[in-house]
C-alpha positions in Angstrom: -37.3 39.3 -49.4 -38.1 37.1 -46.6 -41.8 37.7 -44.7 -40.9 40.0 -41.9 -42.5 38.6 -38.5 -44.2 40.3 -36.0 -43.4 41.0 -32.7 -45.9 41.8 -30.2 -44.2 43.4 -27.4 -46.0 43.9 -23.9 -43.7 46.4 -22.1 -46.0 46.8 -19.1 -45.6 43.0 -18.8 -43.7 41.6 -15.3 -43.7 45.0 -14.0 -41.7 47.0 -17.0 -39.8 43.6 -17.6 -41.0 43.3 -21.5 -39.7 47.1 -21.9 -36.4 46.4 -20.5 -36.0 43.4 -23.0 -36.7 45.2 -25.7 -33.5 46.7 -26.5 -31.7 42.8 -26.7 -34.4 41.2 -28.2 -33.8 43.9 -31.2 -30.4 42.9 -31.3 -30.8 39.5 -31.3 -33.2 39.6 -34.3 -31.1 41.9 -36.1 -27.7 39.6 -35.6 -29.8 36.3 -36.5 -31.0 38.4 -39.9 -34.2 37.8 -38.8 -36.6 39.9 -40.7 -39.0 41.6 -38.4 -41.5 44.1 -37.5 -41.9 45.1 -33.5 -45.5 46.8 -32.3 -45.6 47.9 -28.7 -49.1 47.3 -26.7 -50.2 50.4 -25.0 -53.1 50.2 -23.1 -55.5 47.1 -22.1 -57.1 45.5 -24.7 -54.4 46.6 -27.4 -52.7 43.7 -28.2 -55.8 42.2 -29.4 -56.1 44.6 -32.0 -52.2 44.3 -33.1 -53.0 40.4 -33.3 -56.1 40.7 -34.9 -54.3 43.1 -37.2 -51.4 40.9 -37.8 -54.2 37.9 -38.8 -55.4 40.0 -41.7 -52.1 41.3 -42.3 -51.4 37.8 -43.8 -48.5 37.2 -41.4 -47.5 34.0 -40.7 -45.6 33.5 -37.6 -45.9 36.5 -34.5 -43.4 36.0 -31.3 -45.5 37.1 -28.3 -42.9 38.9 -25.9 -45.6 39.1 -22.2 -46.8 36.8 -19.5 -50.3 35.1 -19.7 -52.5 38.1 -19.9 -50.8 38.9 -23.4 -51.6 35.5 -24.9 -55.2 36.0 -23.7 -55.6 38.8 -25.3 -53.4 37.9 -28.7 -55.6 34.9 -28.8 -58.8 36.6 -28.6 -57.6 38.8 -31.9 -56.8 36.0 -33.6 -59.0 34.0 -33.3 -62.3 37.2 -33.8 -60.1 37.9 -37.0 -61.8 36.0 -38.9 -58.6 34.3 -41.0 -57.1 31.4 -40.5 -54.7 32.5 -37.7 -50.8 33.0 -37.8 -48.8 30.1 -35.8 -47.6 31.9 -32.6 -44.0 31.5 -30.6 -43.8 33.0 -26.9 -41.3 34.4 -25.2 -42.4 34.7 -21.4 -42.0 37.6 -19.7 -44.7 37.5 -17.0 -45.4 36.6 -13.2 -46.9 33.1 -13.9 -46.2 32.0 -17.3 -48.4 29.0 -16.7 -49.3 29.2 -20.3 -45.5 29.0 -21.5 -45.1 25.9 -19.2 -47.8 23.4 -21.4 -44.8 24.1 -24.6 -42.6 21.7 -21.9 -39.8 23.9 -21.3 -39.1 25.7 -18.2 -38.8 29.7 -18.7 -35.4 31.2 -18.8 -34.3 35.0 -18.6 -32.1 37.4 -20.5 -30.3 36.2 -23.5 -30.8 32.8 -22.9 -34.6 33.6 -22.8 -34.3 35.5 -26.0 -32.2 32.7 -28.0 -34.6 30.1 -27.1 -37.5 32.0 -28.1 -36.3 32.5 -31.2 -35.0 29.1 -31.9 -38.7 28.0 -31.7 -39.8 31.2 -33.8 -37.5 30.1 -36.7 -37.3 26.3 -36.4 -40.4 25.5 -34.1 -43.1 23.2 -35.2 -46.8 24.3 -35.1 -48.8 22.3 -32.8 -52.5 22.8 -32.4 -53.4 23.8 -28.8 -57.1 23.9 -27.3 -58.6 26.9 -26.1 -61.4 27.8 -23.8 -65.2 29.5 -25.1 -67.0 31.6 -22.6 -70.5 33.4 -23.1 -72.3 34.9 -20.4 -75.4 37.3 -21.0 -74.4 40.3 -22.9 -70.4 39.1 -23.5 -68.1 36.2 -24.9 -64.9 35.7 -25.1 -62.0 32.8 -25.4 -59.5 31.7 -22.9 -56.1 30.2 -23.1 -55.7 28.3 -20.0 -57.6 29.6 -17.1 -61.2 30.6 -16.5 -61.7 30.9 -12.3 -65.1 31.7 -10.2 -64.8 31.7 -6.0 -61.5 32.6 -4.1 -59.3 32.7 -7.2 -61.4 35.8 -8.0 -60.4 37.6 -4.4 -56.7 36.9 -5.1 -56.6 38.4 -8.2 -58.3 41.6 -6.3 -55.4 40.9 -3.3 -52.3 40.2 -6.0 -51.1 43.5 -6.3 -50.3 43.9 -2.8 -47.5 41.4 -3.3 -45.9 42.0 -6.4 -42.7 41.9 -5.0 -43.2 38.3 -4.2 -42.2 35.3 -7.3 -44.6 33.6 -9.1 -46.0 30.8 -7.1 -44.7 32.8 -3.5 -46.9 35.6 -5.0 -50.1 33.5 -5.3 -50.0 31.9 -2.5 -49.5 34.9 -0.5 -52.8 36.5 -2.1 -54.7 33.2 -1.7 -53.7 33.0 2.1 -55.0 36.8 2.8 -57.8 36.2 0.7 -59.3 33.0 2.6 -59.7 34.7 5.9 -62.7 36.3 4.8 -63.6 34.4 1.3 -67.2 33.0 1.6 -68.4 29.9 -0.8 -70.0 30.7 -3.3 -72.9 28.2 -4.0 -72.6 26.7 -7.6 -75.0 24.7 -9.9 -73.1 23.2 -12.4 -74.2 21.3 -15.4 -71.3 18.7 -16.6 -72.2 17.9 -20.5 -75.6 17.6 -20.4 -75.2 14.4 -18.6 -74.1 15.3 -15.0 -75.5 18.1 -12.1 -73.6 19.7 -9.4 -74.3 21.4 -6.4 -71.3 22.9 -4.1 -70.9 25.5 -1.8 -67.3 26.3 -3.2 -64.6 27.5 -2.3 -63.3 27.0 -6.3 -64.6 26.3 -9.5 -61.5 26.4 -11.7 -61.8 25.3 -15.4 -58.5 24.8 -17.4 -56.8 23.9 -20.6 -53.9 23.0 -18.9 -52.5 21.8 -16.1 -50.5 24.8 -13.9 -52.5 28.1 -12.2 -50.8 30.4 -10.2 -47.0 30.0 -11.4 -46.9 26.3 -11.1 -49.7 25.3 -8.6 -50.8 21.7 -10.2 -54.7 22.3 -10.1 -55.7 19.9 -13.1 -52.6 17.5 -13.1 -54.4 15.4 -16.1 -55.3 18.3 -18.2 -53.4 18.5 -21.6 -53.5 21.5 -24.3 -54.2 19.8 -27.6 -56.8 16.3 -25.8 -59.7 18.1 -27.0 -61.3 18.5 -23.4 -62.2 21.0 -20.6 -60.6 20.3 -17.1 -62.5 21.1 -13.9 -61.4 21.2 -10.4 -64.1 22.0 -8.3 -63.1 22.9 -4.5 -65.8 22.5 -1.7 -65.4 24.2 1.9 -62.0 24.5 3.1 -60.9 26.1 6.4 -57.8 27.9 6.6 -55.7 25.3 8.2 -56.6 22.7 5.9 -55.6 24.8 3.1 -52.5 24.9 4.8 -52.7 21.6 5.0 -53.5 20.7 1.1 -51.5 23.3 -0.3 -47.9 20.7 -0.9 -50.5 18.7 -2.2 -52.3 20.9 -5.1 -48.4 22.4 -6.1 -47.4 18.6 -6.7 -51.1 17.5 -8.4 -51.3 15.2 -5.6 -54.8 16.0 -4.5 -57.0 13.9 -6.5 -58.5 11.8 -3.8 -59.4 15.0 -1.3 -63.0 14.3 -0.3 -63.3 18.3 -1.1 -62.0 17.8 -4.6 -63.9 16.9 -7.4 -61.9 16.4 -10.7 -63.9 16.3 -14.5 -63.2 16.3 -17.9 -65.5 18.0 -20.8 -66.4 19.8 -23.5 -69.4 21.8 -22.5 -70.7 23.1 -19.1 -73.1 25.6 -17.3 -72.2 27.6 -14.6 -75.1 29.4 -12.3 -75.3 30.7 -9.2 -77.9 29.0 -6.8 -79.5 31.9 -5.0 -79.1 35.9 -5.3 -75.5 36.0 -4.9 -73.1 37.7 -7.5 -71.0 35.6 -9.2 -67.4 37.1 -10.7 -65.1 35.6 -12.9 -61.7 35.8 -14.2 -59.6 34.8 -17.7 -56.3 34.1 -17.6 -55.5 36.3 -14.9 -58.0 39.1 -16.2 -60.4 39.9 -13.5 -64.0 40.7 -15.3 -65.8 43.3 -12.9 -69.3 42.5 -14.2 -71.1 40.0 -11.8 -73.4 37.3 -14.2 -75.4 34.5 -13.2 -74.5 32.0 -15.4 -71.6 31.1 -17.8 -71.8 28.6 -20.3 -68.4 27.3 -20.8 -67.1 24.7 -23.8 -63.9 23.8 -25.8 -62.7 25.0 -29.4 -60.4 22.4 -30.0 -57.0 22.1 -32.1 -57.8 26.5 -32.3 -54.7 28.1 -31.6 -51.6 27.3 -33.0 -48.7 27.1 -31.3 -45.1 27.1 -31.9 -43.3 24.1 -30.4 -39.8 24.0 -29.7 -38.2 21.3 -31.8 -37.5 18.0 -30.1 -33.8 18.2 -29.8 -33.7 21.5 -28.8 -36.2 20.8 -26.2 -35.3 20.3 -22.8 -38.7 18.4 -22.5 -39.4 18.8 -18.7 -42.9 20.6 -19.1 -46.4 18.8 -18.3 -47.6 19.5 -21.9 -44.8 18.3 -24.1 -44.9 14.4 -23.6 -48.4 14.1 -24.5 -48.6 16.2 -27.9 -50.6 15.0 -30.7 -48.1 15.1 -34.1 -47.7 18.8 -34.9 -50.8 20.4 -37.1 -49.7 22.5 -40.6 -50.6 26.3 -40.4 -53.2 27.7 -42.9 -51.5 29.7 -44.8 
């Protein structure tokens, strides 16, 4: 008998969305003869387990059915499971999906959603993808694609008044009510060992990838498998030249902004220069514990990552023309 796969279902994901999909997804596995097993999340910090579980279940592949906060947290089971961990396909079902966008293909709803996803489940090839390491005193934990200190953290607070809003309309409606009041935050940052920074900032962003916020270009360079750290740091901004640089930061047209600094790495310290608080967030999960320092540095080739195959592909994504030849699973 084939090895049944395991789906890890977020049904609060996209507002109820990963509930409502449940039903066809079942379908669709059951016409394709796809031998399966389905475990619903049901509370925060649940999926971990289920991945973790699934890790020393021996399972081999897992379709993750939830926006970026489930990979977050089926990453962080994985990869604290102590086993070599089971190659992972995504179906999106979330507000951003910035995540989903470094496989190269642009997410789809519905059926057409569904058949996609589980093209890549069946036939995809497993590509080794680069996650994030954060430790701070008292707590550690990995990141997908996202770590964010500064405004980014006040959206995240502001979000949930617009969930009615799209994606990138939805972020950028937080970010706008959020910089009327948003004060810089001033930031010592330590770049490798090599490099100091001091800015009053507005952002301190750190990425795997390239797209925040539903599609907002923050790290246009950054790449999921190039063994680096991407910062963007953003100095004192008023309102109007947010305005202003907004079109710019969607399209990653903002490298040469006096206010922008761009860096690549594998290790760096974040710390607060005086007594203020500093807050975080991971992957869109806002951490409500205020730290003064974070010391930040890749795990590279961690997570593995189901790819969709070449000609299946419609290959418009920022990650997919730059991927390294596709990594074997541990079995």
């Amino acid at each position: 008998m084939p090895e049944p796969t395991r789906i890890i279902l977020n049904p609060a994901s996209s507002n109820g969305g990963g509930k409502r999909l449940g039903p066809m997804l079942r379908s669709r596995l059951e016409q394709r003869g796809i031998a399966h097993e389905i475990v619903l999340s049901r509370e925060a910090g649940h999926v971990a387990k289920l991945a973790r579980d699934a890790a020393r279940d021996g399972v081999r592949r897992i379709l993750a059915v939830g926006g970026d906060g489930t990979i977050h947290e089926i990453a962080n089971g994985l990869l604290e499971a102590g086993v070599p961990p089971p190659a992972v396909a995504i179906l999106p079902v979330g507000t951003g999906n910035d995540f989903y966008r470094m496989i190269g293909r642009p997410p789809r709803e519905g059926r057409r959603g569904i058949d996609a996803a589980l093209d890549t489940l069946q036939h995809g090839l497993p590509t080794r993808f680069d996650v994030g390491v954060v430790r701070w005193e008292g707590g550690e934990s990995y990141f997908v694609n996202f770590l964010g200190v500064g405004v980014d953290v006040e959206v995240l607070r502001r979000r949930a008044r617009f969930q009615w809003l799209p994606g990138i309309t939805q972020y950028l409606a937080a970010l706008l009510s959020a910089v009327t009041r948003f004060q810089p935050v001033h930031l010592h940052i330590d770049v490798d060992d090599d490099e100091r920074i001091e800015e009053r900032a507005l952002l301190c962003a750190v990425t795997v990838g390239p797209s925040v916020g539903g599609g907002f270009m923050l790290s246009p360079d950054a790449r999921p498998d190039d063994g680096l750290l991407d910062l963007c740091l953003v100095g004192r901004l008023g309102a109007l030249q947010i305005l202003r640089y907004i079109p710019k930061v969607i399209r990653g047209k903002h490298k040469d902004l006096d206010e922008v600094t761009l860096r690549q790495f594998q290790r760096l310290r974040l710390a607060t220069g005086g007594a203020e608080p500093m807050f975080f967030q991971l992957d869109g999960d806002l951490r409500t514990e205020a730290v003064p320092w974070l010391d930040i540095e890749i795990r590279a080739g961690a997570l593995p990552i189901l790819m969709p195959v070449p000609d299946r592909a419609a290959a418009t994504g920022a990650g997919a023309a730059s991927m390294r030849p596709p990594a074997e699973v541990e079995a």
